[in-house]
C-alpha positions, 0 to 999 in steps of 0.5 A: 744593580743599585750602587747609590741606594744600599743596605750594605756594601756596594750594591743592592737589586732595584726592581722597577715597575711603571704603567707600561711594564708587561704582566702583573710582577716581576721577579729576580729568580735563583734556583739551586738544588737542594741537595741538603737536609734539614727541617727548615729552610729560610730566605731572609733579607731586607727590603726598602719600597718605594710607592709600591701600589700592590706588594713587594717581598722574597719569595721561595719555592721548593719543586719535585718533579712537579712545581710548587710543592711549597711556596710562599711570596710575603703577599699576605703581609702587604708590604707595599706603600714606601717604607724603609730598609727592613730585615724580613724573613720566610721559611718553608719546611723541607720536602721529602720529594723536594729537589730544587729550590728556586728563590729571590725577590718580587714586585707586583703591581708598580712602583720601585723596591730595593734588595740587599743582604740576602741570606739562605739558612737551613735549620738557623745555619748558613745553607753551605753548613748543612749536612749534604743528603744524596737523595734518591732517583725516580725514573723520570730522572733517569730517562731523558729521551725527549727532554729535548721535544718528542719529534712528533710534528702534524703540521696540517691536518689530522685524519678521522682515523687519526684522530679516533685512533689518537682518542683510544690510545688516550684512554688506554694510556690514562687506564694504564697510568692508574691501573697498570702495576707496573705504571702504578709502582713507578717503574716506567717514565709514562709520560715518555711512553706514550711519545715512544707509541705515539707515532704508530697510531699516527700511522695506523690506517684503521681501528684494528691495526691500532688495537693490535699496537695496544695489545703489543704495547701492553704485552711488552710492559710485561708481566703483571705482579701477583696481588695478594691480595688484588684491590677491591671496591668497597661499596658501603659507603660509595657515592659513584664506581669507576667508570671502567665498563668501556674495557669490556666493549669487545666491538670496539676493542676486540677480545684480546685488547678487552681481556688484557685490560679487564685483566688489569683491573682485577690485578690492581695493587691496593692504594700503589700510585705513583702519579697520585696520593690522597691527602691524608687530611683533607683527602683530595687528590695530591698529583706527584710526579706531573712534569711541567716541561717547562722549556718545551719549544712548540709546536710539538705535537706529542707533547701537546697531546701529552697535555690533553691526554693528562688532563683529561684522565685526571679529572675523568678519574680523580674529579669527585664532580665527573658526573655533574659536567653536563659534558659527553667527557668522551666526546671532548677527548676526541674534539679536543685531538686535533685543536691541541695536537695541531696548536701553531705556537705557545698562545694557540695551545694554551688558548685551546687548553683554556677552551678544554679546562672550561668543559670541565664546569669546575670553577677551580679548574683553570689554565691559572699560569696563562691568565694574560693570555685570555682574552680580552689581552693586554697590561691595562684596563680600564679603572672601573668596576663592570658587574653583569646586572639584569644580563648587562654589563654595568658598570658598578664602581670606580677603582682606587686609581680613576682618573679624571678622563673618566668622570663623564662616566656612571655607576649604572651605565651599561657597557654596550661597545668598546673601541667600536666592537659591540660588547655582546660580539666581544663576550660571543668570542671570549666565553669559551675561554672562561671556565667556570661552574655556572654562567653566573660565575662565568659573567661574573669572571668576564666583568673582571676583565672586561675592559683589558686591552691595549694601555692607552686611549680607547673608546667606550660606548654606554647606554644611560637612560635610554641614551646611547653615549660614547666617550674617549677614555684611557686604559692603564696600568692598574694598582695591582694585579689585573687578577683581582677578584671584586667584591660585592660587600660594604666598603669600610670597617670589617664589623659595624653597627647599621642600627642599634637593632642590626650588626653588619659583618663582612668577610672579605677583612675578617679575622679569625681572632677577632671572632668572640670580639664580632660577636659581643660586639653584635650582642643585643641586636635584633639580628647579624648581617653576614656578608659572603659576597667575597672571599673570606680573608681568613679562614673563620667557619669553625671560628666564627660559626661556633658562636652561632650554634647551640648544639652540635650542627652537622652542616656538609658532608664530603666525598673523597678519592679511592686510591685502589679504585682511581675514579671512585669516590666514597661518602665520609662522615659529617662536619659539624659546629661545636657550640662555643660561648658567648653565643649570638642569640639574633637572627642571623642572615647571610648574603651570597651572590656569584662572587661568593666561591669556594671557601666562601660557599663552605662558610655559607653552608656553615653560618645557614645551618644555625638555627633560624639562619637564611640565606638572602641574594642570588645563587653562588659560583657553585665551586667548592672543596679542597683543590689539586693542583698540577702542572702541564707541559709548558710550564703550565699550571691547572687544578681541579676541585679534590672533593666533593662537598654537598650538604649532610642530607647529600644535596648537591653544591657544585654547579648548583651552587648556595641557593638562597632562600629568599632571592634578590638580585640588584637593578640597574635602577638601584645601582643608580640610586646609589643602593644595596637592594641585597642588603636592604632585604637582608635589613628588612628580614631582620626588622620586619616589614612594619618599617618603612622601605625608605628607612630601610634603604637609607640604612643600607646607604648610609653605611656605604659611600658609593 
């Protein structure tokens, strides 16, 4: 509490952040139940920073059963730097499902800011004038049996039957939770459930006894409801079925489990999910009703299977890409039983949450919530860039914020040790906690983090020219988030002109009302450099990519979840470029490489569809489509990729990535040299092989300073 710096009255909050301060932000947090109706609910308030280095602002979120139904934190606004007393204001639309609204003020990154005069406004009125709403009850608020932890604690070790036995009852519980009427409909705290059975099959001592508790527990949830008519599956337009032929294994099951659950399946209601919709714009997977249990006290045992179980039936029937993993999915449910069931403490668990997500090879999937607790940890790094180059981390650039004890260090050194551990070592014991969709991407997200640690000195050890050096150097607090994704484009302005014959336009500080400008801009040269290798900032396909066609271009196709059919995923209709004038009449060439993810691989497919356009780096990230998120027990947070994206003649993206069709990747010696070997060949696509390398690379540098 602030009584010298104020906007009005006597005091004002100061939120203060320096080198030292643990995690990425900090936050002042209220939460009130939202038991209003409206159309809008609104925070406003006025700030005042102080040498803010990443972003300041209020932030709000409206939770349901599961958080985050809507969110917003001012981080697209930017405020940061030193500024004044300001009045700023969010609103997020009231939910339907929403129940609680949780509010206040955030600082990410270092530095200071102040908050004063806040209010809470519902439709422009004080949020106490709201008309007050009784809002109804689900029977997840109604049954609290285990809100205070399941009582289920395997301290040592799990048997092989436990653990077989643990595997079925997952599977079984997951079937049932998309499957069963009962379940689907809503009329039975799942989650709850499985704790309630959970200690019989720790104590059944084989496969029989434990298929008998199956059938007993499925017989006492009832009779099933009469369909009419009962779901099925539309094969016209399917690109893969429900995996559901293991209920039909009378060996494994034994005839009365089989046939309770082959019977199950024909008497499925249509679209009737209670944990699960489908977005009706997109149609990816919408998870409700996930608890996150964030007050869980761990261990527990029963909840950290919870989470092994939730997470697996979810992608196992709502990941439209299960069938590319590379992964015997069955086979990490049983491996991963006892590594979550007997986690000791909140870091092992989610470790071990993080070592499962990975299996998925989704790049969107992630333990995103838990990010400081991957290795390497720590609050500082090192201020450097490190990209893998030729399979070598490399460093590739200096951050904002280099001090001077790094000055013995170059762009192009390879990374060999840090503080004496050899870096291959290091990495050896990290890769299994990063996931990703291909190695490619997975390096790419260990550069990141690289050199995380402890703040402070350290040491690094280098390779240059054939010399091995070493170098004392101090890690610190970095400008703004430890989480920040590195891109591969020009630094400087968004649009520029390398030659009177090429336009270079990078995404990563694209506007999409900017587009018609970009493109008369470039009119007249000989062709436009795209640079994807980032994340766009702005949604620009249809912005930009419009002016890049002359007719009507089909360029992706999606597959989209069955909500009658949990685990089938059908094709939908093709997405296209509606032409738009002014038109850009050059050759147009995209660059792409493993930073290029999501959003920016769907804009490459887009803008490589124009007629004449190619593609010139190296494979992408090979994660794309629309994602689902969902929350965990612990107060966790993980998503996967909600649809399927391939190109109109179905060829896959995901794992594969955008392959470029002329591939190019750079050196350590060019890193030395201060080029952009990518851009270099993107300018000599454009200009032909008649000018001179040397001219062409000095185009390519002279439009950088690194």
């Amino acid at each position: 509490m602030d009584d010298k710096v104020v906007h009005g009255g006597k005091w004002a909050v100061r939120i203060e952040r320096n080198a030292e301060s643990p995690n990425d932000f900090s936050s002042i947090t209220k939460s009130i139940e939202m038991g209003f109706s409206g159309a809008t609910v609104e925070l406003r308030g006025f700030l005042r920073t102080e040498n803010v280095s990443d972003f300041a602002g209020l932030w709000m979120r409206e939770d349901g059963e599961s958080s985050g139904l809507a969110f917003d934190n001012m981080q697209s606004r930017e405020l940061k730097g030193t500024t004044g007393w300001t009045e700023y204001s969010i609103s997020l639309p009231v939910g339907s499902e929403a129940r609680n609204l949780v509010f206040g003020a955030l600082l990410s990154g270092t530095g200071k800011t102040w908050v004063d005069d806040l209010q809470l406004l519902v439709d422009g009125k004080l949020i106490w004038e709201a008309p007050r709403v009784e809002r109804p009850t689900t029977v997840l608020e109604r049954d609290h049996q285990f809100d205070g932890g399941s009582g289920i604690l395997v301290a040592d070790e799990m048997s092989k039957t436990q653990i077989e036995n643990l595997a079925m009852l997952g599977r079984v519980w997951g079937f049932l939770k998309y499957y069963h009427p009962k379940v689907t409909a809503g009329q039975i705290h799942w989650d709850y459930e499985l704790l309630r059975v959970m200690p019989q099959f720790l104590s059944a001592n084989d496969r029989a006894p434990a298929n008998a508790l199956l059938v007993k527990w499925i017989d006492g949830l009832g009779p099933l409801e009469r369909c009419d008519p009962c779901a099925k599956l539309d094969e016209s337009h399917l690109y893969f079925r429900p995996d559901v032929r293991w209920i039909a294994d009378y060996i494994q099951l034994g005839n009365q489990l089989s046939q309770g659950l082959e019977t199950i399946y024909a008497k499925r209601i249509p679209d009737q999910q209670f944990y699960v919709s489908d977005d009706p714009n997109v149609g990816n997977a919408v998870f409700r009703h996930e608890l996150g249990y964030q007050s869980l006290k761990f261990p527990d045992t029963g909840f950290q299977l919870l989470a092994l179980f939730r997470f697996w039936n979810i992608f196992e029937y709502w990941s439209p890409y299960r069938d590319v993993t590379g992964e015997k999915w069955n086979n990490v449910l049983t491996e991963f039983i006892p590594r979550i069931g007997l986690a000791k403490n909140a870091e092992s668990y989610q470790l071990e949450l993080m070592a499962l997500i990975a299996r998925a090879h989704d790049g969107h999937a992630n333990l995103w919530s838990s990010l400081q607790n991957r290795p390497p940890v720590g609050n500082c790094q090192l201020a450097v860039n490190v990209r893998f180059v030729e399979s070598l981390p490399v460093i590739s650039g200096f951050s904002a914020e280099a001090a001077n004890d790094h000055e013995e260090l170059k762009i192009g050194d390879v990374v060999t040790d840090l503080d004496g551990i050899p870096v291959r070592k290091l990495i050896e014991g990290w890769m299994p906690y990063y996931g990703a969709s291909n190695d490619a991407a997975r390096l790419f997200n260990i550069g990141q983090f690289l050199t995380r640690g402890k703040c402070g000195e350290s040491s690094i050890g280098i390779r240059r020219e054939g010399q091995q050096l070493k170098f004392k150097v101090t890690r610190a607090a970095t400008a703004g988030s430890t989480q920040h994704r590195y891109t591969h484009d020009l630094p400087g302005p968004t649009f520029r002109l390398l030659s009177k014959d090429v336009a270079y336009l990078k995404l990563s500080s694209v506007k999409a009302a900017e587009a018609e400008h970009y493109v008369q801009e470039a009119s007249g040269t000989k062709g436009l450099i795209i640079d994807i290798r980032n994340y766009p900032s702005e949604f620009v396909v249809f912005a930009l990519g419009s002016h890049l066609v002359e007719s009507n271009t089909p360029f992706a196709m999606f597959t989209t979840c069955d909500l009658s059919n949990p685990g089938a995923f059908h094709w939908g209709n093709p997405v296209s470029l509606i032409p738009q004038k002014p038109h850009y009449a050059g050759k147009i060439v995209i660059l792409a490489d493993e930073s290029s993810m999501s959003q920016a691989e769907y804009t490459s497919m887009a803008f490589r569809a124009a007629h004449g356009a190619i593609v010139v780096g190296s494979p992408t990230a090979g994660a794309d489509g629309n994602v689902s998120p969902f929350a965990l027990p612990g107060g966790l947070q993980s998503m996967i990729s909600g649809i399927g994206v391939f190109y109109p003649d179905k060829k896959p993206t995901h794992r594969v990535g955008i392959v470029p069709n002329i591939e190019v990747r750079p050196s350590i010696p060019g890193f030395l040299g201060g080029r952009d070997e990518v851009l270099e060949e993107a300018v000599r696509q454009i200009l032909g092989s008649s000018v001179p390398s040397k001219a062409i690379e000095d185009m390519a540098k002279s439009s950088s300073d690194r």
